[in-house]
SENUNU-247793 format. One line per 5 residues: number of its first residue (from 0); their letters; for each residue x, y, z of N, C-alpha, C. Coordinates in steps of 0.001 Angstrom, whole numbers. Example, Ala and Ser with C-alpha at 12.3 -4.5 7.8 and 13.67 -1.06 7.14 Angstrom:
2
0) as) 13190 -5690 7800 12300 -4500 7800 13200 -3300 7800  12850 -2250 7080 13670 -1060 7140 12900 30 7870
//
This chain:
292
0) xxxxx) 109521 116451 113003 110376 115731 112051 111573 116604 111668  112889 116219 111575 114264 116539 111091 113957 117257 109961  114850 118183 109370 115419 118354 107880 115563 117524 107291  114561 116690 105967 115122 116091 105288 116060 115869 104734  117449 115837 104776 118524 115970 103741 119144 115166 102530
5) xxxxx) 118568 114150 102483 118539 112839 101859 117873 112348 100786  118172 111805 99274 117035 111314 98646 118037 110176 98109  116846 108988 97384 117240 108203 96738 116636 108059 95266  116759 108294 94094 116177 107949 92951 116987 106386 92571  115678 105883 92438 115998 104681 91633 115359 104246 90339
10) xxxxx) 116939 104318 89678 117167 104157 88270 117726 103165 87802  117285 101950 88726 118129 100530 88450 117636 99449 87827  116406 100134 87117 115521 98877 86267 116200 98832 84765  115304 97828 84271 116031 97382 83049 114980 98519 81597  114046 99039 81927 113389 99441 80906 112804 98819 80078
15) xxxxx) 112390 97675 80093 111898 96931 79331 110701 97239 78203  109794 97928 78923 108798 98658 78166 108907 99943 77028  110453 99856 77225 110910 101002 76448 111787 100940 75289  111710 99596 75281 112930 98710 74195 112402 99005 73131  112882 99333 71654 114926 99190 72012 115282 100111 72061
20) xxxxx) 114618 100999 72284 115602 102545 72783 116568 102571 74005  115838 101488 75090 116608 101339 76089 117639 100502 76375  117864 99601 75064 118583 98997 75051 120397 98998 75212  120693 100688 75166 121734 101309 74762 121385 102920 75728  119942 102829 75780 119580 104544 76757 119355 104180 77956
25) xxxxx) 119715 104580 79297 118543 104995 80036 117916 104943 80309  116527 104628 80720 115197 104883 80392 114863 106250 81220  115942 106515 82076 115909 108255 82697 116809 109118 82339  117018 108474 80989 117939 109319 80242 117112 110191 78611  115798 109593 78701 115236 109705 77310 114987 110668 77672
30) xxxxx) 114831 112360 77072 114731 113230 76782 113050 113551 76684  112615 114119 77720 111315 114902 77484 111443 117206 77182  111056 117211 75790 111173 118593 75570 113053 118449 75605  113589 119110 76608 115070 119511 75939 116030 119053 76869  115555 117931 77590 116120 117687 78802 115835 116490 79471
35) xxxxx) 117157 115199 79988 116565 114242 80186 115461 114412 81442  114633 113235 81632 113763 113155 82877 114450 113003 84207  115663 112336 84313 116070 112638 85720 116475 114010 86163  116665 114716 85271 117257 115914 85056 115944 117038 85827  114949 116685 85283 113527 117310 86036 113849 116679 87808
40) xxxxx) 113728 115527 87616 113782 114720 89567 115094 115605 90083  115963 115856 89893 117044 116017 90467 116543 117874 90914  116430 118398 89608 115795 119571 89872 114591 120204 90979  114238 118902 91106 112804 119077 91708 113223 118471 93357  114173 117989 93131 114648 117686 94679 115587 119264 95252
45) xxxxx) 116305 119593 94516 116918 120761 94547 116082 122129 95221  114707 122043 94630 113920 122893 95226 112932 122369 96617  113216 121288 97105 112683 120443 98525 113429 120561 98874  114741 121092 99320 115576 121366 99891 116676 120191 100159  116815 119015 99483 117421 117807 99024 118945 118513 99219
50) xxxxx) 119617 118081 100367 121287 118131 99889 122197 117214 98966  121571 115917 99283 122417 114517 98667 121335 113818 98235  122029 113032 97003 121087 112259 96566 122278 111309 96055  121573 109734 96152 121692 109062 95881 121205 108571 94405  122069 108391 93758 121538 107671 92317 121503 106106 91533
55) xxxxx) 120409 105353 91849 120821 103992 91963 120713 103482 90200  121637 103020 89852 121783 102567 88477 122054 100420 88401  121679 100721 87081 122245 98904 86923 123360 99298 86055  123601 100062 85600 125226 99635 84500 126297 100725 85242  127465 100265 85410 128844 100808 86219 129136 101968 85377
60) xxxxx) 129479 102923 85564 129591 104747 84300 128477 104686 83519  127625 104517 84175 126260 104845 82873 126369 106763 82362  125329 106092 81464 125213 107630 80559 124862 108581 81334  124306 108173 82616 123445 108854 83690 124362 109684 84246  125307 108801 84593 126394 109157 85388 127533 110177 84654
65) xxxxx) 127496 109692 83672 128526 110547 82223 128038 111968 82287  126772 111986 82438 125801 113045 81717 125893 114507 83160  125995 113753 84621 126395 114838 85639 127847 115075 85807  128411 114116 85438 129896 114626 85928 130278 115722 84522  129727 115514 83766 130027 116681 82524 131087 116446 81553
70) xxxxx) 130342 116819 80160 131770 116295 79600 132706 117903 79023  133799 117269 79622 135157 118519 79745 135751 118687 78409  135329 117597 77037 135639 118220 75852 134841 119091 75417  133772 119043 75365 133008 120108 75169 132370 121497 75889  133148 121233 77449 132971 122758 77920 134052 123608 77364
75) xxxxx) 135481 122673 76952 136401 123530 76233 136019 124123 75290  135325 123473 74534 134849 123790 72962 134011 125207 73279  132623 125270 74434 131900 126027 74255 132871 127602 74699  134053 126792 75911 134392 127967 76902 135095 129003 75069  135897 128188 74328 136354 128766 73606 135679 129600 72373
80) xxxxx) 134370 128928 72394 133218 129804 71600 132580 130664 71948  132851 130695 73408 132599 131833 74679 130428 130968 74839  130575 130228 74589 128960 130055 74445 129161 128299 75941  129921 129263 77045 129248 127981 78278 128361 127862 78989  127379 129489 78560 125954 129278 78909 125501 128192 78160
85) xxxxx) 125671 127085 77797 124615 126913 77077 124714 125286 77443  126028 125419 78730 126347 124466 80070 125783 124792 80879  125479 125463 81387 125282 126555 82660 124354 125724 83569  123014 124835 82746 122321 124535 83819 122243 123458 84325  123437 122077 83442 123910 121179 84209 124762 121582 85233
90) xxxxx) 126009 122496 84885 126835 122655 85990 126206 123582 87001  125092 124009 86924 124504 124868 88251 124327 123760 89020  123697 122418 88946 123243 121202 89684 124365 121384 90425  125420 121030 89852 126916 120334 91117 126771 121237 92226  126392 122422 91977 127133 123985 93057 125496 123548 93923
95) xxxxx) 124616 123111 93757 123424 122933 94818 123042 121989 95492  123349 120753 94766 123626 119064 95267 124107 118535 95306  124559 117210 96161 125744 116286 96245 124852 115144 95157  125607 114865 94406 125243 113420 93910 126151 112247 93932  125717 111162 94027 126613 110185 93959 125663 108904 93241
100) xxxxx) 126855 107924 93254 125907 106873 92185 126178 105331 92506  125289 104613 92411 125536 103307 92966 125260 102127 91863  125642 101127 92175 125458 99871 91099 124477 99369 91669  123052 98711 91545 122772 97455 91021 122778 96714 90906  123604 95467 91647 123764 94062 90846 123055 93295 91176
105) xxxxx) 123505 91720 90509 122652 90742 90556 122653 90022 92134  123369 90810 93130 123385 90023 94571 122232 90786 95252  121648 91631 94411 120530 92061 95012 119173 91446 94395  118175 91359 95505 116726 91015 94364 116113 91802 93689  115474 91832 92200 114860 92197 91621 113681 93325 92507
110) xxxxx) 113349 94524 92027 112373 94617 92842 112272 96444 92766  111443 97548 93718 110953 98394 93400 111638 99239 94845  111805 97880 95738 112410 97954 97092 113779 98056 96798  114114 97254 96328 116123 97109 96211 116790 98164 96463  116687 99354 95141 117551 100941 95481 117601 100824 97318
115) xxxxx) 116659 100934 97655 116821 101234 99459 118184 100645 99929  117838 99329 99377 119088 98195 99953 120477 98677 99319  120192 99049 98379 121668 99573 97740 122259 100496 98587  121237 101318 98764 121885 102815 99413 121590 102362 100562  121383 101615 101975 121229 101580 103123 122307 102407 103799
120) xxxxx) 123175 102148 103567 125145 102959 104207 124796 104667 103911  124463 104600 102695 124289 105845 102554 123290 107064 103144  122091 105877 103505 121220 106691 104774 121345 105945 105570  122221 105860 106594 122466 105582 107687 122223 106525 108589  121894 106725 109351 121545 107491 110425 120616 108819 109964
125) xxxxx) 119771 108697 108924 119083 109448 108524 117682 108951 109310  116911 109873 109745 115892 109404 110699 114984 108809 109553  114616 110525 108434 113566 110377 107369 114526 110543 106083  114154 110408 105129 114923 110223 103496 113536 110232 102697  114027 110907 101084 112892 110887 100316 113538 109811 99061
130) xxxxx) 112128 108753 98925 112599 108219 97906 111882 108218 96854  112176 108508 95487 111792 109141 94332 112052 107597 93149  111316 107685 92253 110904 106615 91267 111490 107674 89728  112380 107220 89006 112945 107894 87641 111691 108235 86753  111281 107205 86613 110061 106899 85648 109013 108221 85646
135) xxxxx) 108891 109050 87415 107428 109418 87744 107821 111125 87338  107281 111785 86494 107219 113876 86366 106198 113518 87163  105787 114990 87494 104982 115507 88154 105072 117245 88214  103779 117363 87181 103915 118864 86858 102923 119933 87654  103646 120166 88838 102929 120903 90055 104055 122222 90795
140) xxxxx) 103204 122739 91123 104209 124352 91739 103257 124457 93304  104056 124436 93842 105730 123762 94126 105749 122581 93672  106578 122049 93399 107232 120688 93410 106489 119666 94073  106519 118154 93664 105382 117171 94516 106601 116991 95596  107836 117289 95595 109033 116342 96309 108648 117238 97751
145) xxxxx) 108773 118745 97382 108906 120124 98449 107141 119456 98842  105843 119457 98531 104780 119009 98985 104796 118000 100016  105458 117091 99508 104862 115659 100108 105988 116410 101324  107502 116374 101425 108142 117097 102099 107550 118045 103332  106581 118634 103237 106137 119962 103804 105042 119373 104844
150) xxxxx) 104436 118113 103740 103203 117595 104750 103786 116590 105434  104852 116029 105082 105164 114610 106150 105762 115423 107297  106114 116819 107251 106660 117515 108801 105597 117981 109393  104051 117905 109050 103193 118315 109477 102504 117522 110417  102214 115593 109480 101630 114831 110099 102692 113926 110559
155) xxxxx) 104472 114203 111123 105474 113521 111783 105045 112266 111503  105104 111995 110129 105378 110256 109987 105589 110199 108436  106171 109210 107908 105861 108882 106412 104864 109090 105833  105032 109445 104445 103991 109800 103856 104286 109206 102405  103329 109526 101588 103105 108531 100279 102338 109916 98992
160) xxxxx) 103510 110334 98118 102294 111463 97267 101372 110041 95770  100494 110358 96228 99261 109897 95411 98115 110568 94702  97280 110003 93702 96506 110479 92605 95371 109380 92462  94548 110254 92375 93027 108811 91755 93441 108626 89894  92949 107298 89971 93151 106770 88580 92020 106234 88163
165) xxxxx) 91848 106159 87134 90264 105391 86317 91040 104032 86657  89277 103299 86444 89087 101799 86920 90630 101258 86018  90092 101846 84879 91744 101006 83743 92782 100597 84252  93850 102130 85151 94977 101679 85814 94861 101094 86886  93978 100792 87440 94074 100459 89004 95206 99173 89254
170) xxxxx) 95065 98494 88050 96116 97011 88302 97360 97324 87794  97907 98350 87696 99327 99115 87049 100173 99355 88201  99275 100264 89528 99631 100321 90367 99678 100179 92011  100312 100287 93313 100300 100448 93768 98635 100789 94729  97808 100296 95096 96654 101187 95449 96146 101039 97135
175) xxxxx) 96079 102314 97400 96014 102991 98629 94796 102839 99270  94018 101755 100575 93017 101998 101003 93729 102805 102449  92659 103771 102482 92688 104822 103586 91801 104982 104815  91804 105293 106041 91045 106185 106834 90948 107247 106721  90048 108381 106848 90363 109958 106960 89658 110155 108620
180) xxxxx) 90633 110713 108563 91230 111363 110113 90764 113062 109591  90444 113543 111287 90274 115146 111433 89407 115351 110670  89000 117290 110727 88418 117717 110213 88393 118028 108868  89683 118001 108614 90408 118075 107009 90718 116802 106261  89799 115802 107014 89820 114202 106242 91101 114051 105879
185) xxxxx) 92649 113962 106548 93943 113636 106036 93346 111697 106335  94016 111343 105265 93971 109856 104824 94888 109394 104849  94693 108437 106245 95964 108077 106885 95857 106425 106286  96887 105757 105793 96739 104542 105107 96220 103379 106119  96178 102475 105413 95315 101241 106334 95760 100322 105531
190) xxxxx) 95792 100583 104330 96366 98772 103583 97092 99566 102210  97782 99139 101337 98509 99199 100361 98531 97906 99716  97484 97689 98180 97703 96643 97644 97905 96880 96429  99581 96085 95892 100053 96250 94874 99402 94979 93297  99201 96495 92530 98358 95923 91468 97615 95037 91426
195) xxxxx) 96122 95381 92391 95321 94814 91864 93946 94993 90917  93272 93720 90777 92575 94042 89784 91315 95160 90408  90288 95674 89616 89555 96628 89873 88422 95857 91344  88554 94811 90721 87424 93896 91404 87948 94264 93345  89065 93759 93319 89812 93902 94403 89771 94653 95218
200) xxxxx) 89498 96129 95340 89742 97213 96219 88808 98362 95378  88125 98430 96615 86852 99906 95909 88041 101461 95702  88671 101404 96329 89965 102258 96624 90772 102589 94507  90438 104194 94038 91036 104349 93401 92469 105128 93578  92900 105358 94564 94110 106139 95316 95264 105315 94568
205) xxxxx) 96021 105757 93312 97690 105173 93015 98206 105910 93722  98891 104906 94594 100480 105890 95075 101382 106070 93611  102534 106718 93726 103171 106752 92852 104898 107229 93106  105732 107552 92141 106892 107453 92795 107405 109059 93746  107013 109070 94828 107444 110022 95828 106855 109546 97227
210) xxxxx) 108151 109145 97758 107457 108701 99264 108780 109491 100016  108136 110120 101216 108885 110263 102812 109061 109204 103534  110259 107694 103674 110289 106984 104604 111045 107347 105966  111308 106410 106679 112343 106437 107850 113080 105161 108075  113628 105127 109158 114603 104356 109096 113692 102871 109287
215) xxxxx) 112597 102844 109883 112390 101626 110164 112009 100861 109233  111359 101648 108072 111457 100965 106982 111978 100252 105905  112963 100805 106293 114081 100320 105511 114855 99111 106214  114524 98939 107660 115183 98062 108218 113960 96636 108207  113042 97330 107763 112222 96161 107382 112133 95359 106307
220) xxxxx) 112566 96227 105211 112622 96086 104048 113858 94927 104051  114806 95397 104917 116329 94525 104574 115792 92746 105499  114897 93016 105884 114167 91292 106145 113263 90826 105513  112941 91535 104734 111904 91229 104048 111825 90125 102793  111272 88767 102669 111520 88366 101090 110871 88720 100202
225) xxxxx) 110626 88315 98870 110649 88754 97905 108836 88257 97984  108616 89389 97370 106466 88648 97400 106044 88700 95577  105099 89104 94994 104240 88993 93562 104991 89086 92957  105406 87630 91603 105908 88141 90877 107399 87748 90924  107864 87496 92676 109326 87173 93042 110206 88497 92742
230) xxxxx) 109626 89291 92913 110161 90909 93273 109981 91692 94645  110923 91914 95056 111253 93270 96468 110120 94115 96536  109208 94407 96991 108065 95022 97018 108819 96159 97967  108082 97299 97675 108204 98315 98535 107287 98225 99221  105776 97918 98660 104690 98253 99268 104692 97347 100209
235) xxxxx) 105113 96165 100378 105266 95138 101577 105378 95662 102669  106771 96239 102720 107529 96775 104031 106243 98384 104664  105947 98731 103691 104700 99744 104200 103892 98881 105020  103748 98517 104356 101994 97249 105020 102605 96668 106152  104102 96036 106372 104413 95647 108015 104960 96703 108741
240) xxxxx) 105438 97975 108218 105166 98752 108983 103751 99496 109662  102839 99156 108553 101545 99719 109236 101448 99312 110466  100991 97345 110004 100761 96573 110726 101403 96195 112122  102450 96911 112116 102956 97241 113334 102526 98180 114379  101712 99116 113872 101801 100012 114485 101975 101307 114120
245) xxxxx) 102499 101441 113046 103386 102902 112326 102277 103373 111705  102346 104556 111464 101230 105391 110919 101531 105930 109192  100944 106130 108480 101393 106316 106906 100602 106936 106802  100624 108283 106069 99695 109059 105276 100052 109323 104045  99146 109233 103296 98496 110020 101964 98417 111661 101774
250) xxxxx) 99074 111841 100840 98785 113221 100015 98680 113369 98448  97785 113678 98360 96773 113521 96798 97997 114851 96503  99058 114933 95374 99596 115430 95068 99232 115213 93102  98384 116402 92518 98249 116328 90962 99089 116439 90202  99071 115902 89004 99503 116720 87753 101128 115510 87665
255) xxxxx) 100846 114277 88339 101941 113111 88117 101304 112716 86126  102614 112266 85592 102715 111488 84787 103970 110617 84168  103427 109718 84092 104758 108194 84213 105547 108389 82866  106727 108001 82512 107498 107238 81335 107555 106307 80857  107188 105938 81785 107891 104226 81780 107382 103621 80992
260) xxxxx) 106406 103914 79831 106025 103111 78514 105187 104336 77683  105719 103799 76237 105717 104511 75139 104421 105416 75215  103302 104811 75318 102071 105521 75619 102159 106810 76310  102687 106411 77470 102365 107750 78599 103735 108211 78353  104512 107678 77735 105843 108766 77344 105214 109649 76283
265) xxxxx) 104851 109317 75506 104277 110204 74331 103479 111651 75047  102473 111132 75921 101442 111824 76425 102105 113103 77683  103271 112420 78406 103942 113281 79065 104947 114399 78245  105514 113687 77001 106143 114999 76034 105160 115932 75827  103830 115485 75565 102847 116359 74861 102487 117352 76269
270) xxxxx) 102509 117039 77233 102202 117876 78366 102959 119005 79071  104610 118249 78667 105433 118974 79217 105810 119920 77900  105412 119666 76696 105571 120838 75610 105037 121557 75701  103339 121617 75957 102581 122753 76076 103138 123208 76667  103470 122564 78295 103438 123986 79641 105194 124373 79584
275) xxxxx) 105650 124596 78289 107098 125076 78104 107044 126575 77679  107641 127109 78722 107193 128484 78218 107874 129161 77133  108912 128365 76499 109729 128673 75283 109365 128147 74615  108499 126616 74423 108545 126041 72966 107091 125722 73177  106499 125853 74111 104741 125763 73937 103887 126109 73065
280) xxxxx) 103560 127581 73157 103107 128205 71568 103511 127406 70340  104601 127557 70327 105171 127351 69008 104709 125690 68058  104401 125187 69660 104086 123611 69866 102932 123620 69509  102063 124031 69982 100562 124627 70148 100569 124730 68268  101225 125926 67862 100802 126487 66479 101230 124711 65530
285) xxxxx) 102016 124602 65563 102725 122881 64720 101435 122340 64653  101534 121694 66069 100042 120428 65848 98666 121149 64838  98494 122409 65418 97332 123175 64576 97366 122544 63113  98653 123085 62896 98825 123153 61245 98959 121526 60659  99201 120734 61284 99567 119418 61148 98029 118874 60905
290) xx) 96973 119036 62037 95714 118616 62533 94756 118806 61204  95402 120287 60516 93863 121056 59261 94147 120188 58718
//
């Protein structure tokens, strides 16, 4: 398999579960610890060796977009307070990645698939591309992006980073029935069924947002109609690529946790505070004193 050089984050949903904060934010703009969450993805592609990334949005100059190009009244302000460290680690991004940013609109369908369709031009002639979900941290060393990355050049095909979930989530997400192959049981996919109930699939495997595709997927995707729900499935175009023929693997990649609603936003601040090596303790001592 090629050098990956390619990613797509898609950040083109409406946030709904996050209202009304999102009504006016982001929803990969809300701030976990001291720093928005795309801000972690972008970072974390940076260290997978990611040259370009694609950034798929629904609103035209979003905050998203405001927030990398930098704002030049206030580097004056700091340059003149002599305090532009305290810029330093947005503008380190520009000097390591290309970013660029795309619209969204309503000539596209609703869906989890769409970003692809947005950016198709933009991976054009890319064999493999990584595509990344705003919503998904994932607090692992190395990186889940550099992981899943490392193993899809191992087993030369797409790959999918995934996690077991209690019976609870199983209808939230995405869920992975597998073969295991070799001596090292790699679990090569066989079906992908999106949200179903527990009853449905003995299979607790969530995929989640980090996949290695290729081109054919995406060219499947762009025939594809709309399935559950009357939304763009990603997981569709997996399943006729299986069913074709194409091979998909699984990599149990730990330590994912979602945003995308208040609950597990709460629970991911609380995770990513502890393991802060500046404001952890300090985090740690608060709740103590809060708790007596």
């Amino acid at each position: 398999m090629k050098k990956i050089k390619k990613a797509v984050i898609a950040a083109g949903g409406f946030g709904t579960r996050m209202l009304p904060i999102t009504s006016v934010i982001p929803k990969e703009m809300i701030p976990i610890v001291n720093k928005p969450v795309i801000q972690y993805i972008v970072e974390e592609l940076i260290e997978a060796g990611i040259e370009e990334v694609g950034i798929v949005t629904s609103s035209k100059h979003s905050l998203t977009e405001q927030y990398f190009e930098g704002n030049k009244r206030l580097e004056a302000h700091l340059i003149e307070k002599n305090k532009l460290y305290l810029m330093d680690e947005v503008n380190l991004i520009h000097k390591k990645i290309k970013i660029h940013f795309s619209l969204q609109t309503n000539l596209f369908p609703y869906g989890n698939g769409t970003p692809l369709l947005v950016e198709k031009d933009f991976l054009d002639g890319e064999d493999n591309y990584l595509y990344v979900f705003c919503d998904d941290l994932v607090l692992s060393n190395p990186g889940a992006s550099k992981q899943l990355i490392d193993f899809a050049s191992i087993v030369n095909s797409p790959s999918i980073a995934c996690e077991v979930v209690d019976d609870s989530e199983v209808s939230k997400y995405g869920i992975i029935e597998y073969i295991e192959e070799g001596s090292k049981k790699t679990k090569k996919l066989s079906k992908i069924i999106e949200k179903p109930s527990p009853e449905e699939t003995s299979s607790r495997l969530a995929s989640y947002g980090r996949y290695v595709l290729n081109k054919d997927i995406i060219n499947i995707l762009s025939k594809k109609g709309i399935g559950k729900n009357n939304e763009l499935w990603l997981t569709d175009s997996i399943e006729s690529y299986v069913a074709s023929g194409g091979d998909v693997y699984t990599k149990v990649i730990n330590g994912w946790y979602t945003t995308g609603d208040y609950a597990n936003f709460l629970k991911t601040m609380i995770q990513f505070t502890v393991s802060n090596t500046e404001y952890g303790d300090k985090f740690k001592e608060s709740v103590k004193e809060i708790l007596e």
